[in-house]
N, C-alpha and C positions, 0 to 999 in steps of 0.2 A: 451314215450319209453325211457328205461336205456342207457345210451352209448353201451353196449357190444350187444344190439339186435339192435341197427341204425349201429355198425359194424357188426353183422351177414350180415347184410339185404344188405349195401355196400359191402362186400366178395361175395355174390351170384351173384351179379352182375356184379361184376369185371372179364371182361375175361384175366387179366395180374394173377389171382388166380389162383394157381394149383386147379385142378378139386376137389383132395382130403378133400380141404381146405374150397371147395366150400360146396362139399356134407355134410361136417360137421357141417359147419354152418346149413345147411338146416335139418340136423337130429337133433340140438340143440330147433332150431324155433321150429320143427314139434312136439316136445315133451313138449312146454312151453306152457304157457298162451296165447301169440303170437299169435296164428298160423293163427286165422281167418286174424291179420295183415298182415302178412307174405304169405297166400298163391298168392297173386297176381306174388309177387319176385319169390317165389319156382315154380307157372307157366312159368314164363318164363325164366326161369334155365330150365326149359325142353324140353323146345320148341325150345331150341338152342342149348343142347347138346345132343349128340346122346347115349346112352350106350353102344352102337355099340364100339364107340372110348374109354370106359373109360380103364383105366390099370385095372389090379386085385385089386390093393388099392382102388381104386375108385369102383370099383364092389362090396366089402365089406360095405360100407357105405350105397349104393344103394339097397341092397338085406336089410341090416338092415331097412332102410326107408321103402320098399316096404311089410316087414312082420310086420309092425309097427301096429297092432291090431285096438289100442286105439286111433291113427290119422286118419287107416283107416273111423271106426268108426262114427269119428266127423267129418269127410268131407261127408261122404256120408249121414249124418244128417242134413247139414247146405245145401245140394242140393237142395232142393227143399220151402227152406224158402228164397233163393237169385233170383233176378230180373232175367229174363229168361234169359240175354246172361250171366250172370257171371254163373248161373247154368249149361250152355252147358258147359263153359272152366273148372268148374269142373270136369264134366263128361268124359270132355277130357282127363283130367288130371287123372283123379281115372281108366281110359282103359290105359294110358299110365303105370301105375304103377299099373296094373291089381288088382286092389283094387275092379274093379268091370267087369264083364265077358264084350267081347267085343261088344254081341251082346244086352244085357240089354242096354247098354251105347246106343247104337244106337235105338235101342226103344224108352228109354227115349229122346233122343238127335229129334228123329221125331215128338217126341208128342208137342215136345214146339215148333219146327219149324212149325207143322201145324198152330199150334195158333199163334206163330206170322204172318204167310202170310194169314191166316182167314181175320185180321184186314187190314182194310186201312194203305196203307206202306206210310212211310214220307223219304224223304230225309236222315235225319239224320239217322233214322233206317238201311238204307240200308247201310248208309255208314258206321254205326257199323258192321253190318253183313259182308261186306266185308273186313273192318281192321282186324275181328276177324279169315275170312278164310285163311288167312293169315300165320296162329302160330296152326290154329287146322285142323290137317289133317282127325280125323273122321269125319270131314263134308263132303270130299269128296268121303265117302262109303255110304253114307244114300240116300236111295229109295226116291226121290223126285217127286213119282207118284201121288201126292197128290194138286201137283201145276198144274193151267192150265192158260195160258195166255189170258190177256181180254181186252178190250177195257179201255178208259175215262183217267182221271188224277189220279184216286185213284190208280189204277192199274200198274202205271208207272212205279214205279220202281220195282216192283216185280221180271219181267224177270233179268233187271239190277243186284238184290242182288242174282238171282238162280245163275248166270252168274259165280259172285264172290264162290259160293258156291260150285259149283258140279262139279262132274269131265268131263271133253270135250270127256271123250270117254262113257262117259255113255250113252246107245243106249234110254235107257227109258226117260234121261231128252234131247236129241236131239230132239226124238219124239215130246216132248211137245212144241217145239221152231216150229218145222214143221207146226204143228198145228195151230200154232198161224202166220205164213207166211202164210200159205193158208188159212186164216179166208174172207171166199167169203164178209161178211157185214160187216166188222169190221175194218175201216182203219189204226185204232191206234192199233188195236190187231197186226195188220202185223206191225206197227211204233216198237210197242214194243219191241217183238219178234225181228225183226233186233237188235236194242238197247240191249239186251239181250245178242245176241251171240256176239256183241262186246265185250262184259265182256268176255265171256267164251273163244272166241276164238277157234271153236273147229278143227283140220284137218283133216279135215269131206268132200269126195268129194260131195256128196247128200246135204250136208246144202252149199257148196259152189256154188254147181247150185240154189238151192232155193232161195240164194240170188241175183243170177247172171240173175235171173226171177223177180225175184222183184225190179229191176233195171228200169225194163217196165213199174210197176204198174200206173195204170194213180193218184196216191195221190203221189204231190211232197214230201212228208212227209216221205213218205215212199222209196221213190225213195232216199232219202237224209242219213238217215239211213243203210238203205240195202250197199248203196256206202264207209259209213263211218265203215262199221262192214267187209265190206272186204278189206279195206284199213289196217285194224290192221291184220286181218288174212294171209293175203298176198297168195292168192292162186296160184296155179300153173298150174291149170287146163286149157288150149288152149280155148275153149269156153268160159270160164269164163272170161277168158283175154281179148277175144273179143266182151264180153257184156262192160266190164267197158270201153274199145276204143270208143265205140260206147256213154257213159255216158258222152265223150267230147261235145256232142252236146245237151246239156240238159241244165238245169238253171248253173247261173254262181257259184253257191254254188257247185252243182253235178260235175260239170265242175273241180272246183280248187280239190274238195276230188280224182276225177278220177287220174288228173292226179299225187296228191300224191302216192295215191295207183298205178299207176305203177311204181315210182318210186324208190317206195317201195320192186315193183315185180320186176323188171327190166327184163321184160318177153325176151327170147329169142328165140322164134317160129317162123317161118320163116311167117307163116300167121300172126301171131299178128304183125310183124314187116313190114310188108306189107302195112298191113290194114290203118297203125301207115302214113306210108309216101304216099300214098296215100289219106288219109281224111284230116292229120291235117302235114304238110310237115313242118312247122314250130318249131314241138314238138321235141325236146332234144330226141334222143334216144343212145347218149352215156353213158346214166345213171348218167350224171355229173351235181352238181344242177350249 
């Protein structure tokens, strides 16, 4: 690369750059030879700056970018010849600057997530998927009716990478985490499932009893899980508070996450705080570690 496109590429990324100075650069790249180089930079110029905030100078740049034919053009050419995640962050990217309608983008954006959660998920995969839900918000509009949570080791992280993906109020991918807690034969279906809405985090009172249920489960696996997915959620529900009290008394793994997790909550119910000095008189309930 020439000096003046290794400084495009370092202006894009420069948040001490006026926006206008930014956007310039990025309408110079998007017009060169470049660009296939350059669109990782120009992604994440977008994903950090809002248009919302630009002045009217920087909206003129922006509106030129965006009616740019012949860029349009060649990115939504190179979509489907690039590895399935840099194809989603295209995709992302061509809805953000409506290059391409919002809901094609999510069509497309479901067809590659079926095929990747089709295959056996590895660690690593998930862990892209979730760096990536990060920076691209159409992930967390796409229909994820298509995932069902399962048993074994292949399976593992699937719930984990939905978790990072979807949105916590979406009632259709809750369902599917439900499904996977009440799996009557499936111990690790319910392992997962727990592991899952840790990711997600939903505040959810029906997923917070389900977990607050699977607290009982007789697989410590799941029991361990279930503890550790409300420990991040931090619920608030009275009942709920008084299953994880009762988690004091369970293995000494269930035991240390419990008492995180009220720590966490710092429940103030007169029955949780009861319950509290009654069973275990020893436990800290000034919330002070």
């Amino acid at each position: 690369l020439d000096n003046d496109v290794e400084k495009d590429l370092c202006y894009i990324r420069n948040n001490k750059i006026p926006i206008e100075e930014r956007l310039a650069a990025i309408d110079r790249l998007a017009t060169s030879e470049h660009l296939l180089h350059a669109l990782p930079t120009i992604q994440y110029f977008f994903e950090n700056n809002d248009p919302k905030n630009f002045s009217q100078t920087a909206l003129i740049y922006y509106e030129k970018i965006k009616q740019n034919k012949e860029v349009q053009a060649t990115v939504l050419n190179l979509i489907d010849k690039l590895p399935p995640l840099l194809s989603i962050k295209l995709l992302d990217l061509s809805d953000r600057l409506t290059w391409i309608d919002k809901i094609s983008a999510q069509k497309r954006i479901t067809n590659i997530l079926k095929d990747i959660f089709r295959r056996d998920m590895d660690y690593a995969t998930k862990d892209s998927l979730c760096s990536m839900a990060k920076t691209t918000p159409t992930l967390k509009e796409i229909n994820y009716d298509f995932i069902k949570i399962e048993g074994g080791t292949k399976g593992a992280y699937k719930p984990d990478a939905l978790g990072c993906l979807a949105s916590a109020t979406n009632e259709k991918v809750l369902k599917i985490y439900i499904e996977g807690l009440e799996n009557p034969t499936d111990e690790l279906a319910r392992q997962n499932a727990a592991l899952g809405l840790k990711e997600l985090k939903p505040n959810n009172t029906l997923i917070n009893k389900k977990l607050a249920k699977a607290l009982r489960d007789k697989s410590v696996w799941v029991r361990q899980a279930a503890i550790w997915a409300l420990m991040d959620i931090v619920p608030q529900e009275k009942d709920v508070q008084i299953e994880i009290v009762k988690s004091l008394d369970d293995t000494e793994t269930i035991r240390e996450r419990a008492k995180n997790a009220l720590y966490e909550i710092k429940p103030i119910d007169p029955e949780v705080i009861r319950l509290l000095k009654k069973d275990h008189p020893n436990f800290k309930i000034n919330w002070e570690y």
